[in-house]
C-alpha positions in Angstrom: 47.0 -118.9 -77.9 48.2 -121.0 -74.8 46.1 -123.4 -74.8 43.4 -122.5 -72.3 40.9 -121.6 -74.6 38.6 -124.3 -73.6 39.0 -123.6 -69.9 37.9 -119.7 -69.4 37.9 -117.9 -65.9 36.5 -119.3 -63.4 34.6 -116.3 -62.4 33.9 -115.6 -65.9 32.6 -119.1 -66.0 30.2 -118.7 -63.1 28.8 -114.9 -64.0 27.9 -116.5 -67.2 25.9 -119.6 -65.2 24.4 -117.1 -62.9 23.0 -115.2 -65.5 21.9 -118.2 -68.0 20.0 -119.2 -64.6 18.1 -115.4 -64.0 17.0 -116.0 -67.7 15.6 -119.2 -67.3 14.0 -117.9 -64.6 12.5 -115.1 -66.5 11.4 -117.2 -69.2 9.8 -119.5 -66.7 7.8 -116.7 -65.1 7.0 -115.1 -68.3 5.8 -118.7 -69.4 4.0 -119.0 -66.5 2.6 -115.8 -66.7 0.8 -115.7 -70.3 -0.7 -119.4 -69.3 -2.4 -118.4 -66.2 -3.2 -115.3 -67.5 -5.1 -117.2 -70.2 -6.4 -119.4 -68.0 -7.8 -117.1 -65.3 -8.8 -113.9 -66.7 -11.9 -113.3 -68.4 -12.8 -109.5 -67.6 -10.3 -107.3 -66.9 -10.8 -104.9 -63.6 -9.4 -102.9 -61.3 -9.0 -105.7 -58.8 -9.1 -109.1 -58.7 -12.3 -110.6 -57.7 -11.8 -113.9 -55.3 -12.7 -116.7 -57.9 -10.0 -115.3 -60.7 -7.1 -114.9 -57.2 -7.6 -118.5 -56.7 -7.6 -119.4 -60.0 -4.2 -117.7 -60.4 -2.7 -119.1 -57.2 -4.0 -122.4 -58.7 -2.5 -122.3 -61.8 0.7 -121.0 -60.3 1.0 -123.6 -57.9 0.4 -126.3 -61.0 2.5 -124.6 -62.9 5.5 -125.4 -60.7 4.3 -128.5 -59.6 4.5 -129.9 -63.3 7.7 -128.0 -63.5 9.6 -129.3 -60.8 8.3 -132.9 -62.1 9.9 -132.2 -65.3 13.0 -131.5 -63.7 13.4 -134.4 -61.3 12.7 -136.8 -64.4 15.1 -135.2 -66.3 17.9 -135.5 -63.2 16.7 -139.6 -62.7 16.9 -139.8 -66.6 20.3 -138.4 -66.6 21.7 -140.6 -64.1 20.3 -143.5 -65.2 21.6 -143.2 -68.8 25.3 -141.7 -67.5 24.4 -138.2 -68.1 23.9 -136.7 -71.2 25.0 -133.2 -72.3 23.9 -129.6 -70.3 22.1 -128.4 -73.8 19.2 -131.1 -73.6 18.0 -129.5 -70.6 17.5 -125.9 -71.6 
């Protein structure tokens, strides 16, 4: 090899980020899913009645909330400790 092994395309580089991020994503929604879904539903219908909507808007809201937290404490704990590697946050 030439030596560039450890720096691949660019564009390679960021089609790969993009899609690690629509993944997280999903995970996060799927996540979010099952807990509200546990949380909020306790007969299944045809529709929603208004008590089990705001239940789920609720839970949603908490969800990303607590989520969001996580994240900004992980970013503060990063900078104050110099960084530490990309893996500990996934």
């Amino acid at each position: 090899m030439d030596g560039q092994g450890a720096s691949a395309d660019p564009q390679l580089q960021h089609f790969i980020e993009i899609e690690s991020q629509k993944q997280r994503f999903q995970q996060l929604v799927h996540q979010m899913t099952e807990v509200c879904w546990e949380k909020c539903m306790d007969k299944p219908g045809p529709k929603l009645d208004s008590r089990t909507e705001i239940c789920f808007v609720n839970c949603v809201e908490r969800f990303i909330d607590t989520s969001q937290f996580i994240l900004n404490r992980l970013e503060q704990t990063q900078k104050s400790k110099g960084g530490f590697s990309e893996t500990m946050l996934d």
